[in-house]
C-alpha positions as CSV (number, residue, x, y, z in Angstrom):
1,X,137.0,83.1,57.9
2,X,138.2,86.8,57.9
3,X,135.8,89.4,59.6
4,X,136.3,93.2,59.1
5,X,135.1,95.6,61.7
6,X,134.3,99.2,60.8
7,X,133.1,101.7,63.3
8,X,132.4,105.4,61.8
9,X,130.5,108.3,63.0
10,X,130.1,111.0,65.5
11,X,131.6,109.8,68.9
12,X,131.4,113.6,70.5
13,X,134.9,113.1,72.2
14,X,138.0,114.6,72.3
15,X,141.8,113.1,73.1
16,X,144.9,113.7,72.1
17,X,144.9,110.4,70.3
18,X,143.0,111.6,67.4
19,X,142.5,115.5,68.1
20,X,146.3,116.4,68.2
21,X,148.1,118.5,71.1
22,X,145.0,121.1,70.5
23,X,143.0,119.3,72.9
24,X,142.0,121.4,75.7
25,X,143.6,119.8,79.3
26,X,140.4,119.4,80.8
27,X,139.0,117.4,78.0
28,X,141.6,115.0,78.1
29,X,140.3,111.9,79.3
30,X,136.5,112.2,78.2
31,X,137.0,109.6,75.7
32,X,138.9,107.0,77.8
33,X,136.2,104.1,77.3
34,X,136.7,104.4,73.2
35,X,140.2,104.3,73.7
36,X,139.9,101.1,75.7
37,X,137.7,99.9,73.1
38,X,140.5,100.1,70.8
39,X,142.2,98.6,72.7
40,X,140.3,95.3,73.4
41,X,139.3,94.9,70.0
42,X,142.5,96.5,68.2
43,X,141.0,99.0,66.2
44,X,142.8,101.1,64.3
45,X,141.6,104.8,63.7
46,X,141.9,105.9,60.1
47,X,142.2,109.6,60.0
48,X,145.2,111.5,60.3
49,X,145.8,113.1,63.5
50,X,144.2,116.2,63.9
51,X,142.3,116.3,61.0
52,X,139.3,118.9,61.5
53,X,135.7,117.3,61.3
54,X,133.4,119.8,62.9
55,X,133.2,123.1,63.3
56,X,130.8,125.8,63.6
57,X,131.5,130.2,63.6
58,X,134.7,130.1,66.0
59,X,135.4,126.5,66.7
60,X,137.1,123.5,64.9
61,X,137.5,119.8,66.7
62,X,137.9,116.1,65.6
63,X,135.1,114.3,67.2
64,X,134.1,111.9,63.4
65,X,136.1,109.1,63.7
66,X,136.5,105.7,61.5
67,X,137.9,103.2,63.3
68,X,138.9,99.9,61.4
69,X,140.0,96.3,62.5
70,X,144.0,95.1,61.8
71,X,143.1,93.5,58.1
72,X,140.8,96.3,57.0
73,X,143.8,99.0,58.0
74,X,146.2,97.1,56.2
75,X,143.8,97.3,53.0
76,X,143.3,101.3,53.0
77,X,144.0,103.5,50.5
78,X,142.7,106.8,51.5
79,X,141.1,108.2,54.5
80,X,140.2,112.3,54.8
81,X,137.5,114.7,54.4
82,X,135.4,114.7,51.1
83,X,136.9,117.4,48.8
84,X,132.6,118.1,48.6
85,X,131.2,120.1,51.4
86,X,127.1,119.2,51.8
87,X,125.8,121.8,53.8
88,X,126.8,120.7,57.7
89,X,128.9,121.9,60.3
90,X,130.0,118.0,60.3
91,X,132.8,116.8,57.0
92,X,132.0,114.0,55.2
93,X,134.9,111.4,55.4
94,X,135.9,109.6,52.2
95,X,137.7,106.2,53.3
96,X,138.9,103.8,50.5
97,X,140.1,100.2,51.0
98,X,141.7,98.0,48.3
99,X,139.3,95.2,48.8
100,X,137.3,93.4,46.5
101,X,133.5,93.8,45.7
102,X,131.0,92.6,43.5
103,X,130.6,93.8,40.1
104,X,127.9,96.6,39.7
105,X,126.0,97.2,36.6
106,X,124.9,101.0,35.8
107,X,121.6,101.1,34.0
108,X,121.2,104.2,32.3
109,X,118.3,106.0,33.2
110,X,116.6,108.6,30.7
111,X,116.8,112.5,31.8
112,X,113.0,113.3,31.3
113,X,112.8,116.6,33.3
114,X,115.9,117.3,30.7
115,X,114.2,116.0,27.1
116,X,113.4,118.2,24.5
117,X,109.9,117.7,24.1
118,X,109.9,119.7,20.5
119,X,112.4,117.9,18.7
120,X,111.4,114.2,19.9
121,X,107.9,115.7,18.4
122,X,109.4,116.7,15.0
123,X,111.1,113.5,14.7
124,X,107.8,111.5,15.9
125,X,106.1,113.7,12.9
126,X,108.8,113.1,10.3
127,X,109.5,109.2,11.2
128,X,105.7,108.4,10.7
129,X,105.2,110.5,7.5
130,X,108.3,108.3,6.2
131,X,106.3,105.0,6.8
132,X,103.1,104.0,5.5
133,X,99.8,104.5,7.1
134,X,97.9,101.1,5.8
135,X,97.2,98.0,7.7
136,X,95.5,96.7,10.7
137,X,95.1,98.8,13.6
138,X,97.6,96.7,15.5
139,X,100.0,97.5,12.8
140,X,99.1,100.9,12.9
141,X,99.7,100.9,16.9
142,X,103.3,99.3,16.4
143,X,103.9,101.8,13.8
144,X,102.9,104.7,16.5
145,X,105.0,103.0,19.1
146,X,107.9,102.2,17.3
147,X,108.4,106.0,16.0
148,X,107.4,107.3,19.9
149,X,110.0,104.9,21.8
150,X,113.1,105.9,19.1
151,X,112.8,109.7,19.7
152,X,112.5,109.6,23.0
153,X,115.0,106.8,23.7
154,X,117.1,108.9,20.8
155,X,116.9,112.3,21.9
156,X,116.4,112.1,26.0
157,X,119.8,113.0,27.7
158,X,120.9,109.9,30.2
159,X,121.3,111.0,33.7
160,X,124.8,110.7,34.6
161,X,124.9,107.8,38.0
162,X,125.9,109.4,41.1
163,X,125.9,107.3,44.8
164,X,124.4,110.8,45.8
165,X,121.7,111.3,43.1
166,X,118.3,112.4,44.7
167,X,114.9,112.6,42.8
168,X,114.1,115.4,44.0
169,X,117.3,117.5,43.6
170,X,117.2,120.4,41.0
171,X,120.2,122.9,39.6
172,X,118.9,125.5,41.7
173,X,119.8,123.5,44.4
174,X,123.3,123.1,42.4
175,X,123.9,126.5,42.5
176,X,122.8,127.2,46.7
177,X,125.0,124.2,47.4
178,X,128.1,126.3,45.4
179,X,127.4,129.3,46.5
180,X,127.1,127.8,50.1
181,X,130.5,126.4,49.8
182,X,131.8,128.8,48.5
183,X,131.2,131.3,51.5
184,X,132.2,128.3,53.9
185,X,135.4,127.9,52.5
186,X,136.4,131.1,52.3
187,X,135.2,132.2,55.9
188,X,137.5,129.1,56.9
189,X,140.4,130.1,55.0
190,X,140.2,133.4,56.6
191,X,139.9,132.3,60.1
192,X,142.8,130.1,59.8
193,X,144.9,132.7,58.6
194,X,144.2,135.0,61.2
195,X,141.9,137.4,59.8
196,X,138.4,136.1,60.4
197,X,135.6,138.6,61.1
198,X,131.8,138.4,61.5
199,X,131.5,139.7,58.0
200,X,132.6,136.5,56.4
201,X,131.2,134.3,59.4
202,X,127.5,136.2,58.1
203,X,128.1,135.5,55.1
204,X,128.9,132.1,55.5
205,X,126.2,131.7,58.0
206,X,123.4,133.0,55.6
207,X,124.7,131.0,52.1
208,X,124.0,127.8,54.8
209,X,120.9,128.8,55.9
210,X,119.3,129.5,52.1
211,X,120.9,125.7,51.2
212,X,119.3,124.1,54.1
213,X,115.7,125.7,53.7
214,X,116.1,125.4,50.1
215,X,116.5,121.8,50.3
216,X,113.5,121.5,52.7
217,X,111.3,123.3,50.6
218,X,112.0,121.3,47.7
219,X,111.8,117.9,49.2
220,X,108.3,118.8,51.0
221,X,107.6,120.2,47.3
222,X,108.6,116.8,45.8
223,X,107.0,114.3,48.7
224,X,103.5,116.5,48.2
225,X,103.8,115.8,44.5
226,X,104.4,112.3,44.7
227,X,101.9,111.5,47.3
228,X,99.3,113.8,44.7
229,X,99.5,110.5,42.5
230,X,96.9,108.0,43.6
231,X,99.4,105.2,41.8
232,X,102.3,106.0,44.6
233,X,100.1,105.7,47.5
234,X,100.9,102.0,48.5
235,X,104.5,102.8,47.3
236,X,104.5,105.5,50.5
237,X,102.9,102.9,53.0
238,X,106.1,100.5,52.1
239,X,108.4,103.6,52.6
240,X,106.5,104.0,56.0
241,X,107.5,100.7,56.7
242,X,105.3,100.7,59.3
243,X,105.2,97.2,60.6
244,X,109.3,97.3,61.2
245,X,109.2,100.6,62.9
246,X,109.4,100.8,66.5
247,X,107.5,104.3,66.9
248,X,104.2,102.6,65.3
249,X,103.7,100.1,68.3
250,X,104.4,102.3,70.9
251,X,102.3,103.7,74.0
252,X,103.3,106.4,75.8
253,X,102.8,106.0,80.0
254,X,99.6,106.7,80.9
255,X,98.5,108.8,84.1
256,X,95.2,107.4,86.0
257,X,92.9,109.1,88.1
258,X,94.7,108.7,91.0
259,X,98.1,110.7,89.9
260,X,99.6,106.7,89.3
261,X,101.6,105.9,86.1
262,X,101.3,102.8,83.8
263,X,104.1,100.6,83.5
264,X,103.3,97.9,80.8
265,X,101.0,97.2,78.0
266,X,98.8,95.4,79.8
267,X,98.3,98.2,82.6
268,X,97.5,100.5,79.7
269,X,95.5,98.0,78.1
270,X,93.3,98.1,81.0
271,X,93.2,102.2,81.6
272,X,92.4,102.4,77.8
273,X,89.5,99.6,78.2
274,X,88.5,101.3,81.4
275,X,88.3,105.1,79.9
276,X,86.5,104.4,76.8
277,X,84.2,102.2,77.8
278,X,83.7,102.6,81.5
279,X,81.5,100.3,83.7
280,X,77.7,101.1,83.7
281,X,76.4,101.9,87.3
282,X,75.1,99.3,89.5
283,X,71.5,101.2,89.5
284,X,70.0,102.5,86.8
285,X,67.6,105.1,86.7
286,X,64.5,105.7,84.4
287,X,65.0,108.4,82.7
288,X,61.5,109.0,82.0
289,X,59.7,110.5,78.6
290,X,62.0,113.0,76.5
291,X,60.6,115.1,73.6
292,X,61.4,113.3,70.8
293,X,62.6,115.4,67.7
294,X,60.4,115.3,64.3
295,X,63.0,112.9,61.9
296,X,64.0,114.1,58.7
297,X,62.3,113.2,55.8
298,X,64.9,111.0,53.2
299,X,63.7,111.3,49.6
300,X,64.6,107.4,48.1
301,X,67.9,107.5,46.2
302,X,67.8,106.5,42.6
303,X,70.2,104.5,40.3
304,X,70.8,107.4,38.3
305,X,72.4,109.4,41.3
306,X,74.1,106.4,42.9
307,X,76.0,106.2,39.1
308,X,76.7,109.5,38.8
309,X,78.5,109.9,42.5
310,X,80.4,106.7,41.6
311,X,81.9,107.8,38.5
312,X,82.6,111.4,40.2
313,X,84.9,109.7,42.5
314,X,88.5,109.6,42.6
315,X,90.1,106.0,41.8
């Protein structure tokens, strides 16, 4: 049985092996224990030498690798930065490999944000003048719902599939993301000719700044929209996933009285138990009469108000 290995990400080392004869002296050697790595598993590492995966204002490196086992190498097509920039000082890698995989079907999915509400009206208006209004009223309901479901499904645009679509992405997002690359890629092609200055670095430096708070305004915008909707609210406690995340179960070290720190559950268990509901004192004292406050009167409740609260609430 053949088993493919694929190791891709941000390893934060530089060698010669992968970085080219640009590596700085004193950073050869950092990444000795992924080259040995390599080494006992026989990885291969996909990108051409030298290619440039990071940068930031000044500084270029290769520290994204994708590093492959002997079958899956054999089986590559392409491996190199994404001809898309999306917004950080990190290049996506595109890697393709001449393997099979399963079939996938596309559903299309109708473009509401995009319909055109008038026109699907007009036809609504013009495909139920055309048929006739007598019958039952289940017959009049299929007559409504048959002319409703044509225009839309007629008339609705059909979102084009994407592997990056995001709900929440909008065309003014379109046009940051362009304009962002566009300053990015020509603050890089300057630099690399020799005639970078902080003018296009600014420049580049601010179109990246308006993409990246752009996008975090609009995906706060679309999570406090979604979560507005009483319907999605059990959809958000599976996204939580609260019951296979690690941060949910855990307790933070506690500090006692005495300057000590906890150093298991059931130590904190105990300092919990033991600071919420401390021990009462072995003598108790009478604490004598206390003036006793006049209670406040409660007119009885009737049906009438109980009804009306209850339909006032939200479902």
């Amino acid at each position: 049985m053949r088993t493919d290995f694929i190791l891709a990400g941000d390893f934060n080392r530089h060698d010669q092996l992968w970085g080219g004869e640009d590596v700085l002296p004193e950073r050869q050697g950092e990444a000795d224990p992924i080259v040995d790595l390599m080494s006992d598993h026989s990885l291969h590492s996909l990108l051409p030498r030298a290619t440039r995966t990071w940068q930031n204002r000044r500084h270029e490196s290769t520290i994204d690798l994708v590093l492959v086992s002997d079958e899956l190498a054999s089986a590559m097509i392409r491996c190199g930065v994404h001809a898309t920039e999306h917004g950080s000082d990190h290049r996506a890698i595109e890697t393709i490999f001449d393997v099979a995989s399963p079939d996938h079907t596309v559903v299309d999915r109708p473009l509401f944000k995009n319909a055109p509400w008038t026109a699907i009206k007009q036809k609504i208006a013009t495909t139920l003048y055309q048929m006739p209004a007598n019958g039952s009223v289940q017959a009049q309901t299929d007559r409504l719902m048959s002319a409703v479901l044509d225009a839309v499904h007629t008339l609705t645009p059909k979102a084009k599939p994407s592997p990056y679509a995001k709900r929440w992405w909008t065309k003014d997002l379109t046009q940051l993301r362009r304009a962002n690359t566009y300053w990015r890629n020509l603050a890089r092609s300057q630099r690399q000719a020799g005639y970078g200055s902080d003018h296009w670095e600014e420049q580049a430096h601010c179109a990246a700044k308006e993409d990246h708070d752009g996008i975090r305004r609009q995906r706060k915008r679309h999570w406090d929209d979604f979560l507005s909707d009483n319907s999605n609210i059990w959809t958000a406690v599976k996204y939580l996933q609260t019951s296979k995340s690690s941060s949910w179960d855990k307790i933070p070290p506690l500090v006692r009285t005495d300057r000590s720190v906890t150093s298991n559950i059931s130590e904190q268990a105990k300092e919990l138990l033991a600071t919420f509901f401390p021990s009462l004192p072995a003598h108790i004292v009478d604490e004598g009469s206390r003036p006793v406050r006049e209670s406040v009167s409660m007119p009885p409740l009737t049906i009438e108000e109980v009804e009306r609260y209850v339909f006032a609430a939200r479902p």
